[in-house]
Structure formats: structure tokens, C-alpha cells
SEPANU-355803 format. One line per field, with one value per residue: y, z, x of N, C-alpha, C, O, CB in turn; chain. Coordinates in nm, 3 decimals, padded with zeros to 5 digits. Each point is the difference from the previous one (the first is absolute). Last residue first. Glycine has a CB too. Layout:
REM residues N
n_Y	c(Y_...)
n_Z	c(Z_...)
n_X	c(X_...)
ca_Y	c(Y_...)
ca_Z	c(Z_...)
ca_X	c(X_...)
c_Y	c(Y_...)
c_Z	c(Z_...)
c_X	c(X_...)
o_Y	c(Y_...)
o_Z	c(Z_...)
o_X	c(X_...)
cb_Y	c(Y_...)
cb_Z	c(Z_...)
cb_X	c(X_...)
c	c(A_...)
This chain:
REM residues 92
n_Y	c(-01.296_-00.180_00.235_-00.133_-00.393_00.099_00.156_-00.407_-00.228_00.357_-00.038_-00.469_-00.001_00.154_-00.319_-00.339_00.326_00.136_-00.464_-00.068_00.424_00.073_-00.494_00.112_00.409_-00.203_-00.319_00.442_00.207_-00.396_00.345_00.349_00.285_00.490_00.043_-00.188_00.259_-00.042_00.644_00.345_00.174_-00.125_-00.058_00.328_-00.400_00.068_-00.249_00.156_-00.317_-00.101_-00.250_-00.259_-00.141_-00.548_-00.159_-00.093_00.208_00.478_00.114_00.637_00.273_00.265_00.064_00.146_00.148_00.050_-00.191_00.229_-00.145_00.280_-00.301_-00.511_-00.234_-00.027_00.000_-00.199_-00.483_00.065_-00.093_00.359_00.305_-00.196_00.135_00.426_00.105_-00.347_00.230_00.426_-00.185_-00.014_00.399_00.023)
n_Z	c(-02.117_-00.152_00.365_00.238_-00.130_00.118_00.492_00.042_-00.156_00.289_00.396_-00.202_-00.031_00.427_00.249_-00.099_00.090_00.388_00.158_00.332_00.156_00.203_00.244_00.205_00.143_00.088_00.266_00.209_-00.002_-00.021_-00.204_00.166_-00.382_-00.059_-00.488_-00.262_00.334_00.074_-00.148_00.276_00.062_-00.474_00.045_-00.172_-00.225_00.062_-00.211_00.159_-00.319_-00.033_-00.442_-00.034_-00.464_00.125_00.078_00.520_00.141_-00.245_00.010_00.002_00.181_-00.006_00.447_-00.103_-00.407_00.210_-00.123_00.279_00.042_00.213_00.083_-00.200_00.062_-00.482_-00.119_00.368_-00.086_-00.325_-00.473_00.070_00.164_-00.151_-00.478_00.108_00.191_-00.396_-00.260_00.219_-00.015_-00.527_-00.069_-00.442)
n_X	c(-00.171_00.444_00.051_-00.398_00.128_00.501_-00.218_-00.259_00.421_00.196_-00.290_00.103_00.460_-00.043_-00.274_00.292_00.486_-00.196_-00.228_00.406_00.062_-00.496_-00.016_00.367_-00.270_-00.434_00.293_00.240_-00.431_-00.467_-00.537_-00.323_-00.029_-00.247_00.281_-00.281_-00.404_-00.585_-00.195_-00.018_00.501_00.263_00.693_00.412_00.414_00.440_00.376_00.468_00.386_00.518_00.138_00.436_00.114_00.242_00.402_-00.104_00.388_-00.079_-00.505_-00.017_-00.450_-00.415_-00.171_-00.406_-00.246_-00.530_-00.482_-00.513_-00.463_-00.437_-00.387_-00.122_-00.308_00.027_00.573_00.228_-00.061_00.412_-00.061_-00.275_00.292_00.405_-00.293_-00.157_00.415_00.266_-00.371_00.134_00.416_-00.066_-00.517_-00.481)
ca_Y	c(00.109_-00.045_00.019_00.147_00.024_-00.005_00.106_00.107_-00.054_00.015_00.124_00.013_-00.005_00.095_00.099_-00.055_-00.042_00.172_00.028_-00.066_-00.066_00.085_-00.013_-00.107_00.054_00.049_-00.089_-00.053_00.077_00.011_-00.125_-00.028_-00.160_-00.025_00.033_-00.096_-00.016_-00.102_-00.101_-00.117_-00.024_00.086_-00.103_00.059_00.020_00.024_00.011_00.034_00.112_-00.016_00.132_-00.015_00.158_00.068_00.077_-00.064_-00.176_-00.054_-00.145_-00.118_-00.036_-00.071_00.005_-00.005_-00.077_00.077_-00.115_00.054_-00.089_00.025_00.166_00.070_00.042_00.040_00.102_00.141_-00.012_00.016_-00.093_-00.147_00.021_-00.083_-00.139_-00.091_00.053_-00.074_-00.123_-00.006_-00.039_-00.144_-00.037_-00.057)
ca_Z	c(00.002_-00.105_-00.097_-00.005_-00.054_-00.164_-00.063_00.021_-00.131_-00.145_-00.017_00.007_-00.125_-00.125_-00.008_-00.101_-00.135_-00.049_-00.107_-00.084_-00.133_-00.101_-00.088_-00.089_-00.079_-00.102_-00.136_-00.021_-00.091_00.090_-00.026_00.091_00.051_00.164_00.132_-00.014_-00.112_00.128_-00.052_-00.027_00.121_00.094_-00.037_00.110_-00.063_00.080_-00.095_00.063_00.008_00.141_-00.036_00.122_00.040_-00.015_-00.130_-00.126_00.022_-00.093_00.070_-00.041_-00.007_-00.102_00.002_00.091_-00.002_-00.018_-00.015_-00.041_00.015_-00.057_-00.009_-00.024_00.135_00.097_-00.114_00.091_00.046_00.147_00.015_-00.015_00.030_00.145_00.009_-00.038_00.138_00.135_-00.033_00.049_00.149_00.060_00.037_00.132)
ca_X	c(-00.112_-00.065_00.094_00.009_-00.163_00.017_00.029_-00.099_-00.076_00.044_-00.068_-00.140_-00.032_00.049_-00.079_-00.144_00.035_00.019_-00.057_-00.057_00.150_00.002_-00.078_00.051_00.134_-00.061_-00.041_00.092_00.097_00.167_00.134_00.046_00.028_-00.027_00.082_00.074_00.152_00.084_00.075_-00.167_-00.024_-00.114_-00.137_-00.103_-00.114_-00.055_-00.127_-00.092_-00.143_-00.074_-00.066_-00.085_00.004_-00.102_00.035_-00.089_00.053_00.110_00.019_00.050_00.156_-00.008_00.098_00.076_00.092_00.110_00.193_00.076_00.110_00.159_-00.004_00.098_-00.020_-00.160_-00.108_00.015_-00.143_-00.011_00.038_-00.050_-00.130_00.027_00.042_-00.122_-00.100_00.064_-00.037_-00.134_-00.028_00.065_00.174_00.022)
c_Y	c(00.151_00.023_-00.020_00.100_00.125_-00.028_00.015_00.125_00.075_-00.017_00.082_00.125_00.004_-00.029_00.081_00.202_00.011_-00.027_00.132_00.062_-00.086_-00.047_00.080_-00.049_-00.122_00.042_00.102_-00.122_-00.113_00.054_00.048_-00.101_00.006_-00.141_-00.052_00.013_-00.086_00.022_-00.086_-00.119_-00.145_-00.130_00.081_-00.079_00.015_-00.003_00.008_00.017_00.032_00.109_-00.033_00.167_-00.040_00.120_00.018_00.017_-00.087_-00.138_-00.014_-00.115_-00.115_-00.016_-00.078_-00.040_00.050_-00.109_00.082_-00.129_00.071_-00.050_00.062_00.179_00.156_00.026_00.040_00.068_00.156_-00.011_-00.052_-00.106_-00.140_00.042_-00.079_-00.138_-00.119_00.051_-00.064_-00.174_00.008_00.013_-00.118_-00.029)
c_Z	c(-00.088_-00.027_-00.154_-00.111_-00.029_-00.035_-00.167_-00.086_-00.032_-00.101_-00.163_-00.052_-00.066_-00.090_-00.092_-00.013_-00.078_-00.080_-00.015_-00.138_-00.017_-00.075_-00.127_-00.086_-00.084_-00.087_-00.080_-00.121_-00.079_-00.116_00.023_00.022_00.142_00.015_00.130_00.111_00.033_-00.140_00.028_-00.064_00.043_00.142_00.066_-00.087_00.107_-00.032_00.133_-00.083_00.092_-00.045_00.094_00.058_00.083_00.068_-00.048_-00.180_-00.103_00.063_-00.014_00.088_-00.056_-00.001_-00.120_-00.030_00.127_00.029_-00.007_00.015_-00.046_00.002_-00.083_00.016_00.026_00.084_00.013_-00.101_00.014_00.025_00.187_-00.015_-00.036_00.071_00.138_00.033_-00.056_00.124_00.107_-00.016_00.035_00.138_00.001_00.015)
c_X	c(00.062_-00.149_-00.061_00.037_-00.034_-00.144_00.002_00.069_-00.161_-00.086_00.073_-00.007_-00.120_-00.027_00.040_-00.068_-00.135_00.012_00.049_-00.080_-00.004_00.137_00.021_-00.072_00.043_00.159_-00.074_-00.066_00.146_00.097_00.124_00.088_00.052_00.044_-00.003_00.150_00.067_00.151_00.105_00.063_-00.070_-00.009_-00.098_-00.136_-00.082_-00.119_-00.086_-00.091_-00.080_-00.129_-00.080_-00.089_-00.140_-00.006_-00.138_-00.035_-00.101_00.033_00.143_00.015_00.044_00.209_00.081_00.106_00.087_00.132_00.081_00.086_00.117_00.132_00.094_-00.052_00.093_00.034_-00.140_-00.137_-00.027_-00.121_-00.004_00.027_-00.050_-00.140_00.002_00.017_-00.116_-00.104_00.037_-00.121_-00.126_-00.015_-00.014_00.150)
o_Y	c(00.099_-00.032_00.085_00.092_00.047_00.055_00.094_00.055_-00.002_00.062_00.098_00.028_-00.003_00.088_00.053_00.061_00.057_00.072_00.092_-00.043_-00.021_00.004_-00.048_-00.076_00.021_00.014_-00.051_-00.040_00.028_-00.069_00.109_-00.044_00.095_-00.053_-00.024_-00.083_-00.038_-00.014_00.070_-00.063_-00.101_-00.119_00.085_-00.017_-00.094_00.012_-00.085_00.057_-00.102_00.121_-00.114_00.116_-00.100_00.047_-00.036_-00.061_-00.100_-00.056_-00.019_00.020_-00.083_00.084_-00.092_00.069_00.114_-00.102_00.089_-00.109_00.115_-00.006_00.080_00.065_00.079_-00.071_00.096_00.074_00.018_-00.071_-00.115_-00.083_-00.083_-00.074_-00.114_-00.056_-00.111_-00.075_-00.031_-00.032_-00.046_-00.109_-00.055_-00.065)
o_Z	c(-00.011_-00.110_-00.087_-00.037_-00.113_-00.109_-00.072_-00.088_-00.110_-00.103_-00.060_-00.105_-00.122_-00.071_-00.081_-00.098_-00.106_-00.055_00.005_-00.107_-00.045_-00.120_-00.109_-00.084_-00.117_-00.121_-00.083_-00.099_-00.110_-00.095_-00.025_00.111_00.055_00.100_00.080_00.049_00.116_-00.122_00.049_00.097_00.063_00.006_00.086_-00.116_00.077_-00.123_00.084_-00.109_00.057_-00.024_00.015_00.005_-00.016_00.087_-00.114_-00.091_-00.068_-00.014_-00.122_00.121_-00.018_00.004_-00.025_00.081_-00.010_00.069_-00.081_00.057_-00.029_00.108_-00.091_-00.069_00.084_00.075_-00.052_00.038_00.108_00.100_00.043_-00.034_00.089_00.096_00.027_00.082_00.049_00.097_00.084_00.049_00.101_00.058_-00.003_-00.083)
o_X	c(-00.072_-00.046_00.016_-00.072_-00.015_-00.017_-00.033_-00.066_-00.054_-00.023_-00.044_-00.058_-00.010_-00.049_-00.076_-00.044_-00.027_-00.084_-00.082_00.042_00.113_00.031_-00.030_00.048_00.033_00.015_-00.076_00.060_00.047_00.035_00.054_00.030_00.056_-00.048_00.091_00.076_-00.012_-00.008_00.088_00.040_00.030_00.028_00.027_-00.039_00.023_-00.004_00.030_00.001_00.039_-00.001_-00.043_00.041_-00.069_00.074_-00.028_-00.057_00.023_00.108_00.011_-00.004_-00.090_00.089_-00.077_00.062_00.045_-00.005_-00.027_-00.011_-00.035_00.058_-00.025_-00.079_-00.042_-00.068_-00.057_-00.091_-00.058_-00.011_00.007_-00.084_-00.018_-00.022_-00.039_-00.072_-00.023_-00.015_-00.085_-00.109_-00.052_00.010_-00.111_00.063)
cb_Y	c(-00.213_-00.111_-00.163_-00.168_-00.210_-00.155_-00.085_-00.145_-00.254_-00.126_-00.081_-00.170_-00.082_-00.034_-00.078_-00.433_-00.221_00.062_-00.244_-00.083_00.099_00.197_-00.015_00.028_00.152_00.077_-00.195_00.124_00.223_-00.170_-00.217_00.144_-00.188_00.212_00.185_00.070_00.235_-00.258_00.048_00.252_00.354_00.278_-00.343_00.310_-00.019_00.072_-00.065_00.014_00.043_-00.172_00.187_-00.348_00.286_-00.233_-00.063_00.068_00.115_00.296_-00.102_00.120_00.191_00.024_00.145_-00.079_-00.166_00.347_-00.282_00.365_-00.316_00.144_-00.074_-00.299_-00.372_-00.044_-00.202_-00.034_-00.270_00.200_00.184_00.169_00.347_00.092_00.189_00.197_00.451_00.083_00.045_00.343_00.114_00.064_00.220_-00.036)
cb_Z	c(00.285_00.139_00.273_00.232_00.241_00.078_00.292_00.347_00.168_00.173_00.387_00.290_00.156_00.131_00.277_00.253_00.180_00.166_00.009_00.324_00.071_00.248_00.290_00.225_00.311_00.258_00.192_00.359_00.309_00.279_-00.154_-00.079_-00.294_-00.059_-00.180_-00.318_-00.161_00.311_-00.147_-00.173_-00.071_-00.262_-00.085_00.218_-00.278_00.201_-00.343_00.263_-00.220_00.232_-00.254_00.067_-00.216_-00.130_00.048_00.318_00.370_-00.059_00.063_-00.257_00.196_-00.147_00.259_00.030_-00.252_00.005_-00.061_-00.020_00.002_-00.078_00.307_-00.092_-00.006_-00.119_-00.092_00.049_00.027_-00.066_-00.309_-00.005_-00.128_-00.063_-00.217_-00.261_00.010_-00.186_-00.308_-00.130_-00.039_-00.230_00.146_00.089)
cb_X	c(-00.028_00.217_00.159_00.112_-00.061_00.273_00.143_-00.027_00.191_00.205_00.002_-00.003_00.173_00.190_00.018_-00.057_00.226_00.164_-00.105_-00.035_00.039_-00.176_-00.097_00.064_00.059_-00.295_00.045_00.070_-00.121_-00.054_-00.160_-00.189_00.015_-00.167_-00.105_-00.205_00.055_-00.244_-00.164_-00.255_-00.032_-00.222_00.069_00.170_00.022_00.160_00.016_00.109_-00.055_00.242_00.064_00.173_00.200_-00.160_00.268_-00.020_00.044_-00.001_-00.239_00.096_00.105_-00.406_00.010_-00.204_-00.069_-00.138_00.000_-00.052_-00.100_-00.155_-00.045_00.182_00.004_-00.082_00.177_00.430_00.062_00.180_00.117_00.011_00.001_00.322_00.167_00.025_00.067_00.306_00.097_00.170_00.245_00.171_00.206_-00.299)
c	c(A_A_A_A_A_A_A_A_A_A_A_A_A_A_A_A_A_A_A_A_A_A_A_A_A_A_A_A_A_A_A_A_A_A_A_A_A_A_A_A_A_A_A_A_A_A_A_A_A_A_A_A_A_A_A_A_A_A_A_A_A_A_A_A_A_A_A_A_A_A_A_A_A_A_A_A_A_A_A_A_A_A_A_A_A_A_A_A_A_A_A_A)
């Protein structure tokens, strides 16, 4: 299994997507440096087609602007979530 095919897995379920899921994919959109934060920075796309019949996590209807301050609040927790999913993995 690749490192992206894990990272696919990972955000499948870390998102809710793994029952319901037709097809998902990740691809790297763009990758650069910080130099005010002296980090490196990595933009992903992650897509996933749901069956029809089934209600997705997409369909919210919450005001875009608290769903955005809700995701950078917890982007930290999530990464490290999905690290600490990866190094389990690792050790299989």
C-alpha cells in the first residue's frame, strides 16, 4: 500500500466517508515554503462521490463561515490524529 493510498484511507475515515463511499481520491495541489513561519506547506484535495440513497456529510447546511472556523480550530488535532493513525498502520 502507497503513503497516498493510506492518507486516502485515513481521511475516508476520519471524514465519515468508508460506508458510504463510491470513490474517493487525494491529489497534491500545491506545495511551498512559509518563510515567515519557516514551514513547508502542502495543499491537498481530497474528493470522494457518495451513493445517491444515502444522506452525506456534504449536504450541511451550516453557514460556511462557521464551518471554516470550526476546521482551523481543529486542523492541528486532526493532523495529528491522522499521524498517529499513520504510525499504527506502520507498525502492522
Amino acid at each position: 500500500m502507497t503513503m497516498w493510498n493510506k492518507i486516502l484511507a485515513l481521511l475516508d475515515v476520519q471524514l465519515g466517508f468508508q460506508s458510504n463511499k463510491v470513490s474517493s481520491n487525494v491529489k497534491k495541489l500545491w506545495q511551498g515554503y512559509d518563510n515567515q513561519t519557516n514551514e513547508h506547506v502542502i495543499w491537498l484535495e481530497y474528493r470522494v462521490r457518495v451513493r445517491n440513497n444515502q444522506p452525506s456529510q456534504s449536504d450541511s447546511r451550516t453557514d460556511p463561515k462557521v464551518l471554516g472556523q470550526a476546521a482551523v480550530q481543529k486542523q492541528r488535532s486532526i493532523m495529528n490524529q491522522l499521524i498517529a493513525r499513520s504510525n499504527r498502520l506502520k507498525r502492522w
